[in-house]
C-alpha positions as CSV (number, residue, x, y, z in Angstrom):
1,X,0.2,3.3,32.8
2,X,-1.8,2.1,30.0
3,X,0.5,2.3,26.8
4,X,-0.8,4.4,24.0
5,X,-1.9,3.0,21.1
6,X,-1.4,3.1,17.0
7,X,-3.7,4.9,14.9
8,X,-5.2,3.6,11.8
9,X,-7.1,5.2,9.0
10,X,-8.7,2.7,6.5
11,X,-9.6,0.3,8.6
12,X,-12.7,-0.9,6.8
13,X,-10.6,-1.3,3.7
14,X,-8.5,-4.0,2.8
15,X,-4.8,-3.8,3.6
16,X,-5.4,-1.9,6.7
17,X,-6.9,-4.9,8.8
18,X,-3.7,-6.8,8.2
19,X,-1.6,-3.8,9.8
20,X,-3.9,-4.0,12.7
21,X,-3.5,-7.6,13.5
22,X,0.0,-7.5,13.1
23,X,0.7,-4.9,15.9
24,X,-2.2,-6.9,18.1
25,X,-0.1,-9.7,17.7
26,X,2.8,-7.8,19.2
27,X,1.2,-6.8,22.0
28,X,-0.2,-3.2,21.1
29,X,-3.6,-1.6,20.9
30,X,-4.7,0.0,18.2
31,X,-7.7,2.4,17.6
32,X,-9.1,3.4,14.2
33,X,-10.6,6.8,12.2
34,X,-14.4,6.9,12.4
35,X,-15.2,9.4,9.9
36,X,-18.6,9.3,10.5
37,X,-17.8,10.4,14.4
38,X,-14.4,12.6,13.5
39,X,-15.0,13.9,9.8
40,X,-11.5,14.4,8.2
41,X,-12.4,17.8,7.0
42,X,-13.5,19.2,10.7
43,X,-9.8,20.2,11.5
44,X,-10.8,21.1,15.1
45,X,-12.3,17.5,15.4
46,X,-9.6,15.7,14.0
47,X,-7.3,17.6,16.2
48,X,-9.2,16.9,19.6
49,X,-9.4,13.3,18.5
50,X,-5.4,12.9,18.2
51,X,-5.1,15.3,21.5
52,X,-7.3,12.5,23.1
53,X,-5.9,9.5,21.8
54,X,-2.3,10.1,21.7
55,X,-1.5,7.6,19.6
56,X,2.6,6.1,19.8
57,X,2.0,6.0,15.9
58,X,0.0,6.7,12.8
59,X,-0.5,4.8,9.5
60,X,-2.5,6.6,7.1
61,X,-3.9,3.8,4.7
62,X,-7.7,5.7,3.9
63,X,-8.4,7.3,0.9
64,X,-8.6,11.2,1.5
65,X,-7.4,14.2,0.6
66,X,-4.0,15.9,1.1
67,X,-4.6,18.0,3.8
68,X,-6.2,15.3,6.6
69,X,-2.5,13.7,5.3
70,X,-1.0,16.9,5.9
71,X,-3.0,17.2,9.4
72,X,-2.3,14.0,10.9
73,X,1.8,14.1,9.4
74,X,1.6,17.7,11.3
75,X,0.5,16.1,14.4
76,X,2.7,13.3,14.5
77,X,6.0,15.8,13.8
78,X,5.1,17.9,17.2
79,X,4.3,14.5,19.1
80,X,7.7,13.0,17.7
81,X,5.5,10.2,17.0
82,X,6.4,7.8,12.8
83,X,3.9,8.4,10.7
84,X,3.2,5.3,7.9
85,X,1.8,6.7,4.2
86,X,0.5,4.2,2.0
87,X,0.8,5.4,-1.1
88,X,1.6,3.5,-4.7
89,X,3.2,2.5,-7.6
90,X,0.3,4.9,-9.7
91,X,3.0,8.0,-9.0
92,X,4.5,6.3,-12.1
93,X,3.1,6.7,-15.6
94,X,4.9,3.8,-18.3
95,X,6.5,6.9,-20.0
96,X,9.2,6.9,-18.9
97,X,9.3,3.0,-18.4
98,X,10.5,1.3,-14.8
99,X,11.6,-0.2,-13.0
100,X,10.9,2.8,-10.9
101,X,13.7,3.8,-8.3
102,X,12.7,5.7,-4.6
103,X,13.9,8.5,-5.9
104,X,13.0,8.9,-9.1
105,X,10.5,11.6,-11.1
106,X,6.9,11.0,-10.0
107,X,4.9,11.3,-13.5
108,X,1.6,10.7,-13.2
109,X,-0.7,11.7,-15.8
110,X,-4.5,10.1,-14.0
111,X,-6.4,11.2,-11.6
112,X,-5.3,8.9,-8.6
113,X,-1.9,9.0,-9.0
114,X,-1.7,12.8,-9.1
115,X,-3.6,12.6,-5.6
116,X,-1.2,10.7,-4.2
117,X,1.7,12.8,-5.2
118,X,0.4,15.4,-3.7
119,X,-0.5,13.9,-0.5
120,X,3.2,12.5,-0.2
121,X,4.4,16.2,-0.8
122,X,1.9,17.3,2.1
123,X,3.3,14.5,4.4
124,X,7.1,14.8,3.3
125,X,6.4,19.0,4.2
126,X,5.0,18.4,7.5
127,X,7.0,15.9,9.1
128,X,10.3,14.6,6.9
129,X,10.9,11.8,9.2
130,X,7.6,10.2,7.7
131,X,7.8,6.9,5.8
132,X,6.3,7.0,2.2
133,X,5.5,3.7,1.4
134,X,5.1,2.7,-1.9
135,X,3.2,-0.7,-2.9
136,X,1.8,-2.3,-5.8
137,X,-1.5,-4.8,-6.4
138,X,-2.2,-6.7,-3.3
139,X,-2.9,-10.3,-3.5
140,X,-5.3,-11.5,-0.3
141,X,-6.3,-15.1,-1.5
142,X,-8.9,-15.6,1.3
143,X,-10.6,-12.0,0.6
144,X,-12.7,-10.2,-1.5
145,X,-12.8,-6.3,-2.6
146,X,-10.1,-4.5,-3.9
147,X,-7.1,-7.2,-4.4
148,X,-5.7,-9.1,-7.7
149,X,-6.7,-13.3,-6.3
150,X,-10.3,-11.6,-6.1
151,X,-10.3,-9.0,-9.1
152,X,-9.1,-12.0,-11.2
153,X,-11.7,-14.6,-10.1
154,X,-14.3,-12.3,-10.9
155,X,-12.6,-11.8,-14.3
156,X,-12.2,-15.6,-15.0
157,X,-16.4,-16.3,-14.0
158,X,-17.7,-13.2,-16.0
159,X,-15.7,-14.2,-19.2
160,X,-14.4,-17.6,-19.1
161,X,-10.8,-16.4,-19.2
162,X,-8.2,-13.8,-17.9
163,X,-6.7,-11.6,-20.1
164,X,-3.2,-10.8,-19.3
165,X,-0.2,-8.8,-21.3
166,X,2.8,-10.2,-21.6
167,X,4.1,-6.6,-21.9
168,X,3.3,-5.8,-18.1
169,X,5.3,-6.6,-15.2
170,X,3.4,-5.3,-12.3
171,X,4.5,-4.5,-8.7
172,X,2.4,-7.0,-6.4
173,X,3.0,-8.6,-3.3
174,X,0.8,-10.7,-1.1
175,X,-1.1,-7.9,1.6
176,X,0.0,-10.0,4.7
177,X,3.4,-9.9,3.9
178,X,2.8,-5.8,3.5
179,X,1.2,-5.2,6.6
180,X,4.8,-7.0,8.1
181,X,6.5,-4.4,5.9
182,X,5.0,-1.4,6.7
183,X,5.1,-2.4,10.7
184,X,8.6,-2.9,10.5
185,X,9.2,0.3,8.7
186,X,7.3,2.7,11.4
187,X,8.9,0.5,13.9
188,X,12.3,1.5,12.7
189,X,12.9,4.9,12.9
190,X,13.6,5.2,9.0
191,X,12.3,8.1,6.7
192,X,11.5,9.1,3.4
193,X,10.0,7.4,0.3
194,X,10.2,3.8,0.6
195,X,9.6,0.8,-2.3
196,X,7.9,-2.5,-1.3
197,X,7.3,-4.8,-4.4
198,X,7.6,-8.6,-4.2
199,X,8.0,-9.0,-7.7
200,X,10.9,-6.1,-7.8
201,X,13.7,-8.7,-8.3
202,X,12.1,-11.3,-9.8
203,X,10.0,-9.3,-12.5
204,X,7.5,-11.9,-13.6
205,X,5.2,-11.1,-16.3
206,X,1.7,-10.6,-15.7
207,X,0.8,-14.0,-17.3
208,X,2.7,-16.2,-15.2
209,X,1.8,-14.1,-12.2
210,X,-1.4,-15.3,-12.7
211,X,-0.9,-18.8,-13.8
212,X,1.2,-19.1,-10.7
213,X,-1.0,-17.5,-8.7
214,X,-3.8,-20.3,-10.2
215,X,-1.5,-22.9,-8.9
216,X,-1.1,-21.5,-6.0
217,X,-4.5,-21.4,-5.1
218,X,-5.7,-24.4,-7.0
219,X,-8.0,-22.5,-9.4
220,X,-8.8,-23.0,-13.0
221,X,-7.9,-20.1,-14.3
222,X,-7.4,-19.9,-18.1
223,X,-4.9,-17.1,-19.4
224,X,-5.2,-15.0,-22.4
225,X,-1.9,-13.4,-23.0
226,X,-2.0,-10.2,-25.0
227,X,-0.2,-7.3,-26.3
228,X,-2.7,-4.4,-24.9
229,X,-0.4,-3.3,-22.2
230,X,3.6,-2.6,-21.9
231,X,5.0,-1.4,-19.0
232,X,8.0,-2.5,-16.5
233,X,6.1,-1.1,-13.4
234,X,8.5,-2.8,-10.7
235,X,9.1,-1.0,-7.3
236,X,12.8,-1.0,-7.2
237,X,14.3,-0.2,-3.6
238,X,17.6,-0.4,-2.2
239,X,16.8,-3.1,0.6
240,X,14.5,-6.3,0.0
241,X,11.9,-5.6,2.9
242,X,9.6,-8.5,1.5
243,X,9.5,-12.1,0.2
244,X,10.1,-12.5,-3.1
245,X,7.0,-13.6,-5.4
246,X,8.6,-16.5,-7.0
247,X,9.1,-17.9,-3.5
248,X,5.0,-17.3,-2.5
249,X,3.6,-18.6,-5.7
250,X,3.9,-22.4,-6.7
């Protein structure tokens, strides 16, 4: 018998690729959401779609509203099946300051951060072994869209420098060794919200982040440090479930 395979929404973004080749590279298959075929608002079609695939998991990395979360997070629950919810280090506003614990106040004040605490109240409600997991700005060197190596490029060639406060210390981690994380998290059995920040222990500023990250990739980047920014926005979490920045950056 065929085994059944994982289910991933977001698979034409950017951290969700990485999830999928990790899991091929164990062995597994893995299927994606078409949206275009299975709309996420058509309940009954999102329904027949999980009746029919029966996926052994489900990582919900797509953008979308709370109750597709709430729908797939429902799903997995009756099928006893770990559900994976990417969700980010937004929850926190910089009033009150981090580092920002598992289990402390979400506070939000924006748009997207507020959407994501309520999609992790929709998946916590509808299946409480689920894994909320928490990330900061990916870094993806060889990649472009939505990740910090290409953000800041773009940034360096349209002014002719990065600006950078010396006030910030952002939660980051490089997306491969994420996609590691959050496999190893559905794979075992844990629950709950979940923190996974390379930089949580080492809290680097965001200037050398990026002058590091410069070396590290052997770019010219020239660094304007400012004051425009303050906030400690590190993912504090009980276990270390990644590599540590200062040992991924030269």
């Amino acid at each position: 018998m065929t085994p059944s395979p994982w289910l991933i929404t977001g698979l034409n973004g950017t951290l969700a690729p990485h999830v999928a080749q990790v899991l091929r590279d164990q062995g597994h298959a893995v299927v994606g959401w078409n949206r275009h075929t299975t709309p996420p608002e058509n309940a009954q079609a999102a329904e027949d779609l999980l009746k029919t695939t029966r996926p052994q998991g489900i990582f919900h990395l797509a953008i979308g509203s709370e109750a597709w979360a709430a729908q797939l997070a429902r799903w997995a629950a009756r099928a006893g099946v770990p559900l994976v919810l990417t969700s980010t280090a937004m929850v926190f506003h910089h009033d009150p300051d981090g580092p920002h614990h598992p289990q402390d106040p979400r506070t939000s004040q924006e748009g997207y951060g507020q959407l994501k605490i309520r999609t992790e109240d929709a998946v916590q409600a509808a299946h409480p072994g689920a894994v909320i997991a928490r990330i900061g700005w990916q870094i993806d060197p060889g990649a472009q869209g939505n990740n910090m190596a290409a953000h800041l490029n773009a940034q360096q060639a349209q002014h002719g420098r990065i600006r950078a406060s010396r006030h910030w210390i952002p939660a980051c981690s490089f997306m491969a060794d994420t996609a590691h994380a959050l496999v190893a998290l559905a794979q075992a059995g844990g629950a709950g919200p979940v923190h996974l920040d390379s930089n949580a222990r080492d809290a680097l500023p965001f200037p050398e982040v990026v002058r590091r990250l410069a070396r590290t990739l052997g770019l010219p980047w020239e660094v304007e440090e400012t004051d425009d920014y303050t906030h400690d926005q590190r993912l504090l979490d009980p276990a270390e479930h990644l590599p540590r920045l200062s040992r991924r950056l030269a």
